[in-house]
C-alpha positions as CSV (number, residue, x, y, z in Angstrom):
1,X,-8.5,42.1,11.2
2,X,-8.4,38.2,11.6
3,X,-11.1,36.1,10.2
4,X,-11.5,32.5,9.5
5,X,-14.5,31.3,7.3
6,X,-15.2,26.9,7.5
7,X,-17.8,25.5,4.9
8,X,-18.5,22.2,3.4
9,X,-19.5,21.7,-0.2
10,X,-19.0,19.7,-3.6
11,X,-16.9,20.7,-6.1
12,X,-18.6,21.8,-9.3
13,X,-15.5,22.8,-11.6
14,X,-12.0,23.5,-11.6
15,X,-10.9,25.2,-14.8
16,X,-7.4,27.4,-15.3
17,X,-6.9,27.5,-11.8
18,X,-10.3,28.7,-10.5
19,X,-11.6,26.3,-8.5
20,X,-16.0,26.3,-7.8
21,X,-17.2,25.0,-4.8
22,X,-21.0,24.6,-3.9
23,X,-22.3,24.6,-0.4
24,X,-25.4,23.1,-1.3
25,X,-25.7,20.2,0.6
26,X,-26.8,16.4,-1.0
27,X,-30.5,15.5,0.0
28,X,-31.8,19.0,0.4
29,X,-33.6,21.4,-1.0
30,X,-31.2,24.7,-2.1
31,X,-30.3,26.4,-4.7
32,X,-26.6,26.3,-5.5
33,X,-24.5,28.2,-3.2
34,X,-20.8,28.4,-5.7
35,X,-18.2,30.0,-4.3
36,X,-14.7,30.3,-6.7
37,X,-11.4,30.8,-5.5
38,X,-8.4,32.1,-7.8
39,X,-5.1,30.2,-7.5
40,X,-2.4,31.1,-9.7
41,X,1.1,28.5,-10.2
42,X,1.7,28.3,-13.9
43,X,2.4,25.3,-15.0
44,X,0.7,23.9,-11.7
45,X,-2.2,22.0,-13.1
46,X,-4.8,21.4,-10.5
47,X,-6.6,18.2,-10.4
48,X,-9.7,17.9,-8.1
49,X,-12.1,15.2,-9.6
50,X,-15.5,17.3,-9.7
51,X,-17.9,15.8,-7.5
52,X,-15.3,15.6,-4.6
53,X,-17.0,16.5,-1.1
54,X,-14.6,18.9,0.6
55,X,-14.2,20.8,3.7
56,X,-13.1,24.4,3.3
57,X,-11.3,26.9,5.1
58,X,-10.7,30.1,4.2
59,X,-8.5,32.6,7.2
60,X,-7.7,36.2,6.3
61,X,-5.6,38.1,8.4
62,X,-3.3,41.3,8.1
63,X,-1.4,43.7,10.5
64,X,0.7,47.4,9.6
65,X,3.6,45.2,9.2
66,X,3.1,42.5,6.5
67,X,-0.7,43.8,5.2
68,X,-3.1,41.8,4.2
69,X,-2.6,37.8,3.6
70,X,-5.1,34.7,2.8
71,X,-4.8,31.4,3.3
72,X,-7.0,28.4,1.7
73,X,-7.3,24.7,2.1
74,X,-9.2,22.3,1.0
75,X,-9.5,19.5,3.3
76,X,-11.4,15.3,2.0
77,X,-14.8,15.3,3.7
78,X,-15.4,11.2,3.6
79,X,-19.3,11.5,4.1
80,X,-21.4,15.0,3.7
81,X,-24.6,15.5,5.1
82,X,-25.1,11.5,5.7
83,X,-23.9,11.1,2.2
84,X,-20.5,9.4,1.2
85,X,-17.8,10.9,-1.2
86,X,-18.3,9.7,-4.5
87,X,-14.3,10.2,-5.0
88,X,-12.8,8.8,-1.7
89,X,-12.8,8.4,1.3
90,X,-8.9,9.6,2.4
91,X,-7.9,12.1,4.8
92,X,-6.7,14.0,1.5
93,X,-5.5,17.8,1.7
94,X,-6.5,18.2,-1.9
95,X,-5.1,22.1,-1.8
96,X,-3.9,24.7,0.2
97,X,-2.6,28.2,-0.9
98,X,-1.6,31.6,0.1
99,X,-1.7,35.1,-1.2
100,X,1.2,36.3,1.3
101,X,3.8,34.4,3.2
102,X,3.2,31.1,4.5
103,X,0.0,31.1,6.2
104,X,-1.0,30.3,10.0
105,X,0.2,26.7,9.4
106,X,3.7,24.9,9.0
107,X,2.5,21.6,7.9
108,X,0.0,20.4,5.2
109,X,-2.4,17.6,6.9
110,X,0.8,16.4,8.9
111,X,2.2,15.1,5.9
112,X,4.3,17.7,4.2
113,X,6.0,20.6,6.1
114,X,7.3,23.7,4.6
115,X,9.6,26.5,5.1
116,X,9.5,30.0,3.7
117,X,13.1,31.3,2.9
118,X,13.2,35.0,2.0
119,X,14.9,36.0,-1.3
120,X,17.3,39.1,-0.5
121,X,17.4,40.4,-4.1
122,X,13.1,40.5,-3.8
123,X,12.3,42.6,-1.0
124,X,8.9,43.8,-1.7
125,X,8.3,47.4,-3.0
126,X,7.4,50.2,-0.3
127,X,3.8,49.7,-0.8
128,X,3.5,46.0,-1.1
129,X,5.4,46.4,2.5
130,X,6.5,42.7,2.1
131,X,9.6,40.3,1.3
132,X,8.7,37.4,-1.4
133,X,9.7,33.7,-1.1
134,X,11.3,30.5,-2.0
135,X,9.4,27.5,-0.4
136,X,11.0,24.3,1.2
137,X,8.5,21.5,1.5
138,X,9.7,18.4,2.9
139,X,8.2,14.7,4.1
140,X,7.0,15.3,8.0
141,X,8.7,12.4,8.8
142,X,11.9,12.4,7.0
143,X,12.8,16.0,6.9
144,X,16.0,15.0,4.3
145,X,13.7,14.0,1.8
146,X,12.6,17.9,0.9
147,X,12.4,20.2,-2.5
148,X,13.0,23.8,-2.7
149,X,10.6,25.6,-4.9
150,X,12.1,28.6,-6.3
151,X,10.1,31.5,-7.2
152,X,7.6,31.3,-10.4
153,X,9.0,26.9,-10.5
154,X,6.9,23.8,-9.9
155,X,8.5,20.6,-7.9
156,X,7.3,17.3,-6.8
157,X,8.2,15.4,-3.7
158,X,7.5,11.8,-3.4
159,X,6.7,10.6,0.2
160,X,6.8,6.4,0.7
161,X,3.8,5.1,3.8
162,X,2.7,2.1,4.4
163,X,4.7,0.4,1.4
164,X,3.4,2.8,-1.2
165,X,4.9,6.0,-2.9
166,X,3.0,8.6,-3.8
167,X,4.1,12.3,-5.1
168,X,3.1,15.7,-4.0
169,X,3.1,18.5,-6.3
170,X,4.0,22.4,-5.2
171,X,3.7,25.4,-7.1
172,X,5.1,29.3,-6.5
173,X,3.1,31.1,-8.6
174,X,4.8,34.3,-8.0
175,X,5.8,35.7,-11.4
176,X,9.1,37.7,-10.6
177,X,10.4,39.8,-8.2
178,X,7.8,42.2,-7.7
179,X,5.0,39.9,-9.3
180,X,3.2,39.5,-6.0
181,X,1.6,42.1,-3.5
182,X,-1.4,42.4,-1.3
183,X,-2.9,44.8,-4.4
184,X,-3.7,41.4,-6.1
185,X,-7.3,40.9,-4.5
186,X,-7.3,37.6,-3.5
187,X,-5.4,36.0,-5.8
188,X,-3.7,33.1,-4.4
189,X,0.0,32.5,-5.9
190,X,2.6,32.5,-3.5
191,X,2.7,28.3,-3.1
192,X,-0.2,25.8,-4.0
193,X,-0.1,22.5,-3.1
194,X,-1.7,19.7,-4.8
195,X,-2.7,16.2,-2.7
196,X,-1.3,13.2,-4.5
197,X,-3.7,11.3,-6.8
198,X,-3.5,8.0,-8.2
C-alpha cells in the first residue's frame, strides 16, 4: 500500500507534541475540519506560531520487508485561499517526521540533508521486522558542517545564508532499543525536525 494525502490549513494548536491543523479555509463558509498528528522527541519542543498557514503532506507506505512507515511535513504556505500568512511569508519546512526509517526524502526543503545510520546492537524485534536509527543531518551545502543525532537525543545545526545564521533543531524520539515499531499507530518519533525561528 502506498498513499500520499496533500492538504492546506491553519494551525489551531500545538500542545505536548500533538500538533492541530484545520482545513477550513479563510473567507468561507465551513465548519472546522482539525486534523492532529502525534510527534514524539522528548525534549524536542515544537514551536509553530498558531495561526501559521501550512501545506501538508502526509505519505504512508509499507512492504513484507520493513512494514508499515509514515512520513509528515509541514511545508510555509505564503498566501491561502487569496489570503496572506499572518506568520510569514518564507519558504519554511516548519516539520517533518517519520514513524519508520527515513521517509521517501533525503533532504528537508533543500536545506538540511540527512542520513539514517543503523545501530547494530538495535535490530528490531521479529515482529517489529525492522533495524532502528541514529540520524545525520547536515547543511545541503556544506556537507562538513553536520550533527549526528543519537537515538532518544536532541541536536541543533546552525546553517549561515545570505549573511545570517540560523539554527535547526532535530529530535529522535525513539526511547531505547526496542522503543519503536510499526505497533505504535501513527505515532511519529523516529526524527522530527523543527524549521528555524527567530
Amino acid at each position: 500500500m502506498n498513499e500520499t494525502i496533500e492538504v492546506d490549513g491553519v494551525v489551531t494548536s500545538v500542545v505536548d507534541g500533538v500538533v492541530s491543523v484545520d482545513m477550513c479555509a479563510p473567507n468561507t463558509q465551513c465548519d472546522p475540519s482539525v486534523w492532529t498528528f502525534t510527534t514524539v522527541a522528548d525534549p524536542l519542543v515544537l514551536s509553530i506560531p498558531t495561526g501559521t498557514f501550512v501545506h501538508a503532506t502526509i505519505a504512508v507506505w509499507s512492504d513484507m520487508l520493513s512494514g508499515c512507515t509514515g512520513w509528515l511535513a509541514l511545508e510555509n504556505l505564503a498566501t491561502w485561499n487569496g489570503v496572506a500568512n499572518p506568520t510569514t511569508d518564507r519558504p519554511l519546512v516548519w516539520l517533518t517526521a517519520t514513524e519508520m526509517s527515513y521517509g521517501p526524502a533525503s533532504s528537508i526543503g533543500g536545506e538540511i540533508g540527512l542520513e539514517a545510520i543503523d545501530v547494530p546492537e538495535c535490530v528490531g524485534t521479529p515482529e517489529a521486522g525492522q533495524s532502528l536509527y541514529k540520524y545525520r543531518f547536515y547543511d545541503a551545502l556544506d556537507e562538513a558542517n553536520e550533527v549526528i543525532v543519537e537515538i532518544g537525543q536532541v541536536g541543533e545545526l546552525q546553517v549561515s545564508r545570505d549573511g545570517s545564521s540560523e539554527v535547526w533543531r532535530f529530535g529522535n524520539g525513539i526511547a531505547g532499543c526496542l522503543g519503536a515499531s510499526c505497533q505504535e499507530g501513527g505515532v511519529f518519533s523516529h526524527f522530527l525536525t523543527q524549521a528555524p525561528t527567530h
